[in-house]
N, C-alpha and C positions, 0 to 999 in steps of 0.2 A: 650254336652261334659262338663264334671266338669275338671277344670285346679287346682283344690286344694287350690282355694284363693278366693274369696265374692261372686265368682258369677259363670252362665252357659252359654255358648257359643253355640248358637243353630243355624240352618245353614235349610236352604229351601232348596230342590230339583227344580230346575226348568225344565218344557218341553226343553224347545231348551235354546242353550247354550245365553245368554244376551251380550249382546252390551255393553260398559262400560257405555251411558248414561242411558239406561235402570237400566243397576247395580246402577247407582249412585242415581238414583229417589226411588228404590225402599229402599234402605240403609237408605238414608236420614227421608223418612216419618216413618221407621220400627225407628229409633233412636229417633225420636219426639216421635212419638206413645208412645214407651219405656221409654224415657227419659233417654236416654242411652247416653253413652259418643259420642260426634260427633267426634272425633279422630276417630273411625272405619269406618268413612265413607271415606275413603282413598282407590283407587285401587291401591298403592303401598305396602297398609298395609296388613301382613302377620296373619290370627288369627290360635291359638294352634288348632292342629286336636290330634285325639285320637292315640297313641302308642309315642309320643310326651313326653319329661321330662321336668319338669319345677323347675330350680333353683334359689335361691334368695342369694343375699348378706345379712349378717345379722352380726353386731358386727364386719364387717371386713371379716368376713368369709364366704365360699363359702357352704350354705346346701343339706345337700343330696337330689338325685334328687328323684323329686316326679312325678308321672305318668298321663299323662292324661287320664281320663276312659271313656270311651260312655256310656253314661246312659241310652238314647233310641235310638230307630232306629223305621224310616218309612220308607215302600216303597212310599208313595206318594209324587205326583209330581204337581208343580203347573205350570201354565201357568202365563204370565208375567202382562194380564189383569185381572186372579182372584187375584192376589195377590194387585195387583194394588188398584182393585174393594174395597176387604178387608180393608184397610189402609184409602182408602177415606170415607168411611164407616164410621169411626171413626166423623165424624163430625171435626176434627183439620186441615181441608186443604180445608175451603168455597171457597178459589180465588184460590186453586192449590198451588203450591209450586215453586215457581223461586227463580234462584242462587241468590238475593237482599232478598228475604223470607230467606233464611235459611242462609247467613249469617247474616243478623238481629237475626233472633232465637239462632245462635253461642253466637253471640255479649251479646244478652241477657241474657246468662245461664249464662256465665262469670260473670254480674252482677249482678245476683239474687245471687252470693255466698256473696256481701256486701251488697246489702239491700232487705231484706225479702221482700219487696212489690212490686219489678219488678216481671213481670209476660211474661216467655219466649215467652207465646204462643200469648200474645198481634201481635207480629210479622206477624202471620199467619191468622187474623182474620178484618184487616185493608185492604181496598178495595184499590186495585191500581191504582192511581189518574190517570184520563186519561186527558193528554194534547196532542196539535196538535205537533208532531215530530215536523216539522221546529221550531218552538216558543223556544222546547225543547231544538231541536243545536243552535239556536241562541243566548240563552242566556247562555246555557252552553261555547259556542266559547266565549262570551262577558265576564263572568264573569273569566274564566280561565283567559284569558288573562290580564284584571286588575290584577287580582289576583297574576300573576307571576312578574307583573311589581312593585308591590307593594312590594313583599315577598325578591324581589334581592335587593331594596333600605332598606329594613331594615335588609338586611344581610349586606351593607356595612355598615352601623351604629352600627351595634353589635360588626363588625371587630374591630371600631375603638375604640369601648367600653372598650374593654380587660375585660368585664364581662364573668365568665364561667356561664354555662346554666346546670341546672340538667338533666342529661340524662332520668330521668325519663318520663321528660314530652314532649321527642320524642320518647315515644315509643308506643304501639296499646292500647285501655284500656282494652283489654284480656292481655296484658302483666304485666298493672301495676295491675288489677287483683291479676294474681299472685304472684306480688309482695308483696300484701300488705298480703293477705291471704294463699298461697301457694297451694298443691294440694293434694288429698286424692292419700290413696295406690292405686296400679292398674293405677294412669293416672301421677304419680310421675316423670317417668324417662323420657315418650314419652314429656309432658309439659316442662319439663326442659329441655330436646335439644332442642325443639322449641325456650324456650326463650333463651337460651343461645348462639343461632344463630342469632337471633334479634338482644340480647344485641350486639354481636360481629361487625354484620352487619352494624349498627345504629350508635354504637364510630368510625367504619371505616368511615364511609359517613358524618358523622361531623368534623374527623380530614383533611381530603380532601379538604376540603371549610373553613378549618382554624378556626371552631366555636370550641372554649374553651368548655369543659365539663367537669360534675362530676359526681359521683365520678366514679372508676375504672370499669368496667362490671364484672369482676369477684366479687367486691365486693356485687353488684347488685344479682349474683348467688347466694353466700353464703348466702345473703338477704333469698332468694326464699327457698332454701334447710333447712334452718333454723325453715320456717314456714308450711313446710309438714305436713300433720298427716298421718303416722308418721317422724320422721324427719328423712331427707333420711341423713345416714352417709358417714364420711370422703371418703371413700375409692370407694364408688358408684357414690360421687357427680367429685370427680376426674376424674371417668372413663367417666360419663358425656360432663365434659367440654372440656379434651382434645379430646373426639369424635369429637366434637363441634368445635374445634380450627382445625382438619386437612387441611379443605378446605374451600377458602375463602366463608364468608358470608355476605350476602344482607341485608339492612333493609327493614322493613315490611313495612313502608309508604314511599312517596316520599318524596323528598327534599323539595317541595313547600307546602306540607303536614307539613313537621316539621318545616319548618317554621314560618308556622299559628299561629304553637303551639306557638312558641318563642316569635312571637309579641306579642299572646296574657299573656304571663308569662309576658313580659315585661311591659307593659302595664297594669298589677297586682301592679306589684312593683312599679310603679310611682303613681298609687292611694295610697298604703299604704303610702307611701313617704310625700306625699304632704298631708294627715290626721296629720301624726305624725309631 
């Protein structure tokens, strides 16, 4: 299928109808393989089929709509193990592919857009360290729990601080990501409610627990829209965020997560402190 914009939307036939985890293994390796945006690997996500119109905001204005066409057509059908067979074939999946592989490889696209020498696929090529399970809860039970004890005594310290903390450095590093860099056309609008429900989520769950932040989330947005190619305008990034504002939003990490962050910003700031 051609949508009339950089790329083609191509679609398998399978034998019998797929399981969502099925759907999701095979998405996942087909978008590596590809190196295709990981946003399609969603079973909420809807893609353009053919007799389908597709319009864009541009300049404020709404453009005439454009049609989607079928380019080809197959009758063949595949079964869920050739298609499988195919993809592992590739050589990019030696230890398989687990939910910790492919969001490592997410993690990594994000930051191969700021430095050219991250390598996504390092992700899926790193042998799965085998430790004994107990060893693993035991010190994961151990270290969480330091970890939480530690994280509430330096929120009361913060409190009494009356330092505000940049909101930037609670949020995911696919967020600041696209903070610093923004997003190409085609992953513009879906990136940006994502972040802009972060952002929303994130200043909620910090004014909650009474930590001072900056600056405002929407100014964070305008940030983001700003640095699009191309830059998504007034009128599209509006329709964005109040989507974005209708219904409460969640942040992407936990509390004892942003935390972390915080000590460790804090703990930046008293080394520079104590240099100068």
């Amino acid at each position: 299928m051609y949508t009339g914009g950089k790329s083609l939307h191509v679609y398998f036939r399978c034998t019998i109808g797929l399981s969502p985890e099925s759907w999701i293994c095979l998405n996942r390796k087909l978008a590596i393989a590809q190196n295709a945006d990981p946003a399609i690997c969603n079973l909420a996500r809807s893609m353009r089929l053919p007799g389908m119109v597709r319009r864009e905001v541009k300049n404020g204005e709404l453009s005439s709509a454009r049609a989607i066409t079928l380019e080809d057509y197959s009758t063949v059908q595949y079964s869920f193990r050739k298609l499988n067979t195919a993809l592992d074939s590739t050589g990019l999946f030696p230890y398989g592919l687990s939910d910790q592989q492919w969001r490592k490889w997410v993690q990594l696209v994000h930051l191969a857009k700021m430095n050219d020498s991250v390598d996504p696929h390092s992700a899926l090529t790193q042998p799965p360290a085998l430790r004994a399970c107990s060893t693993v809860l035991k010190h994961r039970r151990l270290g969480t729990s330091l970890a939480t004890r530690g994280n509430h005594l330096s929120l009361k310290h913060h409190r009494a601080s009356g330092i505000s903390i940049p909101l930037t450095i609670c949020l995911t590093k696919s967020d600041r990501a696209r903070l610093k860099y923004g997003e190409l056309e085609g992953n513009r609008n879906n990136a940006g409610y994502k972040l802009a429900r972060n952002l929303l989520g994130t200043a909620d769950l910090l004014t909650r627990h009474r930590i001072i932040h900056h600056p405002d989330p929407h100014q964070l947005f305008e940030r983001y829209c700003d640095r699009c190619t191309p830059l998504l305008d007034d009128a599209e990034a509006k329709t964005i965020w109040q989507s974005a504002s209708k219904t409460p939003a969640f942040a992407s990490r936990s509390l004892d997560s942003i935390l972390m962050s915080v000590s460790q910003w804090q703990s930046r700031l008293s080394r520079k402190a104590m240099q100068a």
